[in-house]
C-alpha positions as CSV (number, residue, x, y, z in Angstrom):
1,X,6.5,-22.4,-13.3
2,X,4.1,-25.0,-15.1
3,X,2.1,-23.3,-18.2
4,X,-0.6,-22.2,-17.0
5,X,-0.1,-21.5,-13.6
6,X,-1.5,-17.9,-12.7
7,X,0.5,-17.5,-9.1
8,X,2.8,-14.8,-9.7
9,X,0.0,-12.8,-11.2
10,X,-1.7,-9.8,-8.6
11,X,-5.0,-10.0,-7.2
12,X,-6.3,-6.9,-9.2
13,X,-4.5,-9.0,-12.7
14,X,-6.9,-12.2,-11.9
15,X,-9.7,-9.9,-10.7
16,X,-9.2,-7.7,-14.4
17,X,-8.9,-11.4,-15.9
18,X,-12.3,-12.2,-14.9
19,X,-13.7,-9.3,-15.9
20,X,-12.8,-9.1,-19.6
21,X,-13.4,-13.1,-19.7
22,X,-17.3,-12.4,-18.8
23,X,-17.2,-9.8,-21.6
24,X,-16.2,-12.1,-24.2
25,X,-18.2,-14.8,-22.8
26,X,-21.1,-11.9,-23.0
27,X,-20.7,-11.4,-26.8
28,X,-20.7,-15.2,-27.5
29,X,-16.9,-16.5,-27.5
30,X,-16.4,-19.7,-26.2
31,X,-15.2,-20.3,-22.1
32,X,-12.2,-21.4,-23.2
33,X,-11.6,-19.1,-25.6
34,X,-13.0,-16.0,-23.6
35,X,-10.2,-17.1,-21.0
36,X,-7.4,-17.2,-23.4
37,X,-8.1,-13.6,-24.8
38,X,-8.8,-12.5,-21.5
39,X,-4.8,-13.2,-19.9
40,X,-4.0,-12.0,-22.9
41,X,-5.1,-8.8,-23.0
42,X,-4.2,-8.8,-19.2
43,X,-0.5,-9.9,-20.6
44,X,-0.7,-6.9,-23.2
45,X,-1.7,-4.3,-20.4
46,X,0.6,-5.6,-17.7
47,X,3.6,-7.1,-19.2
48,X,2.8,-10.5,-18.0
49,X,2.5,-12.0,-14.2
50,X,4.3,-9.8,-12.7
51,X,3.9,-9.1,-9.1
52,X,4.8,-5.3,-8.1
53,X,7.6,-5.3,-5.9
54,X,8.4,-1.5,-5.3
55,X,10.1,-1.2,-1.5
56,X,8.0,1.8,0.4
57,X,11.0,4.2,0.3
58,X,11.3,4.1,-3.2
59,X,6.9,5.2,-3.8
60,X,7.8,7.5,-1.8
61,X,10.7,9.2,-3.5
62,X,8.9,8.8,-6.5
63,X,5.7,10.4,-5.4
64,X,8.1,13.3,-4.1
65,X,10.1,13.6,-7.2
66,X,7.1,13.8,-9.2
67,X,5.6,16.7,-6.9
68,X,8.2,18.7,-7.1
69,X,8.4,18.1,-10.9
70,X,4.9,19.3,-11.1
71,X,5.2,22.6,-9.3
72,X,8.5,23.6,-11.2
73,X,6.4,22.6,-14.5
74,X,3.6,25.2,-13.2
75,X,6.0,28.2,-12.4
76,X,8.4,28.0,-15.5
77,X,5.0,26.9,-17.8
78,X,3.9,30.5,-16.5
79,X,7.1,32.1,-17.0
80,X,6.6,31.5,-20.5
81,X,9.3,29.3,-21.1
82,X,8.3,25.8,-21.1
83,X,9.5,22.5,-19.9
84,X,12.0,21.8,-23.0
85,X,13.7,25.4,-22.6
86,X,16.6,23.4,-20.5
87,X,17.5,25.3,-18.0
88,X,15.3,23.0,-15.3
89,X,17.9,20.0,-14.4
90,X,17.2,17.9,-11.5
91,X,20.0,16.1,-9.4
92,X,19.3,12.8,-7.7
């Protein structure tokens, strides 16, 4: 990939791109300059061009997992015990 080339980045990455380039270009930074900072930041908050390739089944395991984590975090949080207490071990 040629530098420069913004194809492996997401449509929300260019769209939050865009964005924080009209805000710099607001407070007086030059287009160039504004555009620069902007992938940057985008860079900083993304890890780079990365295009999110998660396959259904795993969200959804995920999303699962992290349910289930929550309700166990609600019953032994009012048990008094807390989550580091470690007696709470999940198998995968």
């Amino acid at each position: 990939m040629p530098q420069g080339d913004k194809s492996s980045y997401t449509d929300k990455q260019k769209r939050q791109a865009e964005h924080i380039e009209a805000g710099y270009e607001k407070k007086g930074v030059s287009t160039k300059s504004a555009e620069a900072r902007a992938w940057a930041t985008v860079n900083k908050l993304s890890g780079g061009g990365k295009k999110e390739r998660i396959r259904p089944e795993e969200k959804l395991t995920s999303i699962f997992c992290g349910l289930i984590r929550d309700q166990l975090d609600g019953v032994v949080s009012a048990q008094g015990f807390g989550i580091g207490a470690g007696f709470v071990r999940f198998v995968h």
